[in-house]
N, C-alpha and C positions, 0 to 999 in steps of 0.2 A: 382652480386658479381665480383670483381676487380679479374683478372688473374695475379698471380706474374710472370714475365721474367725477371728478371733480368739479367739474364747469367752472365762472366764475371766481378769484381768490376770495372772494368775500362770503362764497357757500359752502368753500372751501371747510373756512375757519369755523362758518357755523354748524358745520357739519362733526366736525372734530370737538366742539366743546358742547354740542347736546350730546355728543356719546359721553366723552369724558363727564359731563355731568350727570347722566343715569347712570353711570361705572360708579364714579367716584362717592354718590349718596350711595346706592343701593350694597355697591360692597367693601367703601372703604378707599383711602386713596393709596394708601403703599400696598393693596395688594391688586393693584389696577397697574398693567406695566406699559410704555409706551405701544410696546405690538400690538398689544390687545383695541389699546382706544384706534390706532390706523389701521388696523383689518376691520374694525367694526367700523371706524367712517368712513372705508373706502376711500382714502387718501396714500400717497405714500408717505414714507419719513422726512423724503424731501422738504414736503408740502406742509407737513407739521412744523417744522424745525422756520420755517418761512414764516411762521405765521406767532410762532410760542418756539424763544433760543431752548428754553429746555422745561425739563416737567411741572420745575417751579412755577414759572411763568402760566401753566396752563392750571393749576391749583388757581392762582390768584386769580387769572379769568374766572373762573367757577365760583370760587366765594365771591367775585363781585357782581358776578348773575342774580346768584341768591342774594344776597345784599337786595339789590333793587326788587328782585323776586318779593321780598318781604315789607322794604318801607314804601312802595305803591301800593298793596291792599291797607297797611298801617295808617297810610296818609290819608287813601281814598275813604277809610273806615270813620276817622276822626272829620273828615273836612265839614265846616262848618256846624259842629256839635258843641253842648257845653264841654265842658272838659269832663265830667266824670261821665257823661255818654258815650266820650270820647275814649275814655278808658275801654268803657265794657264794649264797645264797640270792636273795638284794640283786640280785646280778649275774647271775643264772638271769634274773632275772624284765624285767633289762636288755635280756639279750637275746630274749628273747623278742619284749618290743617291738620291736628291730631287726629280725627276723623277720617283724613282721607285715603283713597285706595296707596300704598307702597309704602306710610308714611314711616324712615325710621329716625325718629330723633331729630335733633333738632343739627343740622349740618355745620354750625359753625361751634359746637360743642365736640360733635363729633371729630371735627380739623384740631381741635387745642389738644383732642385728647393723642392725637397722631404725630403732635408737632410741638412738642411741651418745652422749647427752648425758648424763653422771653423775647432773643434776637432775632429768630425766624420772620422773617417775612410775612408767612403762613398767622405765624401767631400774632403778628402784631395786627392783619388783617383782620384777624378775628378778638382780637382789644376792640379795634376800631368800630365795627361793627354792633359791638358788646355795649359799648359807650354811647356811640348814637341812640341807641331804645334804651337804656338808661337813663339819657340825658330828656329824651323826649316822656316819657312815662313821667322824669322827674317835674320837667317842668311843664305839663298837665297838672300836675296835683298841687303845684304850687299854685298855679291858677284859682285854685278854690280853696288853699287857703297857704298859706307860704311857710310858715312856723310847721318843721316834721316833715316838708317835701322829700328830703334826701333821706330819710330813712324809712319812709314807706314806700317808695319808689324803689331804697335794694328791698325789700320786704316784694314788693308783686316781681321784681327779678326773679326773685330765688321762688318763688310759684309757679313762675313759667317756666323757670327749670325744670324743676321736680317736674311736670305735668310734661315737658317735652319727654323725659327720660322716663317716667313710668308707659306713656300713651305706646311705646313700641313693645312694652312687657306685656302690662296687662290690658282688662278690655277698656280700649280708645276711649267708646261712649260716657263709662262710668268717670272717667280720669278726666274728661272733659267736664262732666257736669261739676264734678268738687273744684275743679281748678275755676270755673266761672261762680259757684259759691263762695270761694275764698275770694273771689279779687268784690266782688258784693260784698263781704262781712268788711275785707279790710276799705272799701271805700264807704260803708258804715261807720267804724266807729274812725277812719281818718275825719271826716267831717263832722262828728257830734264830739270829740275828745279833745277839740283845741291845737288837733293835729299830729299827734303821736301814733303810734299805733302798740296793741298788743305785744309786739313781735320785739317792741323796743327800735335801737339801733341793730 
């Protein structure tokens, strides 16, 4: 028989979206059922339903954990750096996460792949998302030089793609080293090429 503790509604909720968020990276969100996150936070349904009207709403808590999970080491990584320090810095801390102990994928890749309606909520949360490190990566590199920002910027996207999606196949360490040599090669020749890259558009 399940012990209730809830104490507090506020440790309630954060009780139910730290499980909900180790359930929902480590195995996916639609095969994560409400029972399962309130037997594991030891809440009832009541208490969930009080806190998150339904599953959706507790997806979106979760991606916006992660959200800030990600642009505080991002921000803290960049603060006060030139901008292409700021990049590799960016990308230090990239991988790192690829390095660490549970790490699968990259969570907001993960949700699009689970939610593939453009009108979803879920999805647009993870546009949203997608967009901010886009926008910031983009306008980093614009920094040091402005001509070719928007297409080296999707160019180190589509790097940290690949390296989030490889980093849970194969071995972390290797996938990290080449994904921080590519974001070096292309912050090479973005700055000695007048601002284009290899990769084109």
């Amino acid at each position: 028989m399940r012990t209730e503790t809830e104490g507090r509604p506020s440790e309630a909720r954060s009780r139910l979206l730290d499980t909900a968020t180790r359930l929902f990276y480590a195995e996916g969100i639609h095969s994560v059922g409400i029972d399962r996150i309130v037997g594991e936070a030891q809440v009832t349904r009541a208490t969930l339903y009080r806190h998150f009207p339904g599953k959706e709403e507790l997806v979106l808590a979760y991606l916006s954990g992660v959200d800030r999970a990600i642009r505080t080491p991002a921000e803290e990584a960049a603060a006060g750096l030139p901008p292409a320090e700021a990049i590799l810095a960016i990308s230090r801390s990239i991988a790192q996460g690829i390095q660490s102990e549970g790490f699968r994928g990259c969570a907001f890749l993960n949700a699009a792949a689970e939610y593939p309606d453009p009108e979803s909520p879920v999805r647009k949360a993870v546009i949203a998302h997608r967009q901010w490190f886009l926008d910031t990566v983009t306008g980093l590199l614009a920094q040091i030089r402005e001509d070719g920002a928007e297409p080296a910027g999707r160019h180190f996207v589509m790097m940290r793609d690949g390296a989030m999606a490889a980093g849970c196949l194969f071995d972390p360490e290797l996938i990290s080293d080449t994904f921080l040599h590519g974001v070096e090669r292309l912050l090479e020749v973005y700055t000695t090429s007048g601002g284009t890259t290899s990769a084109g558009a």
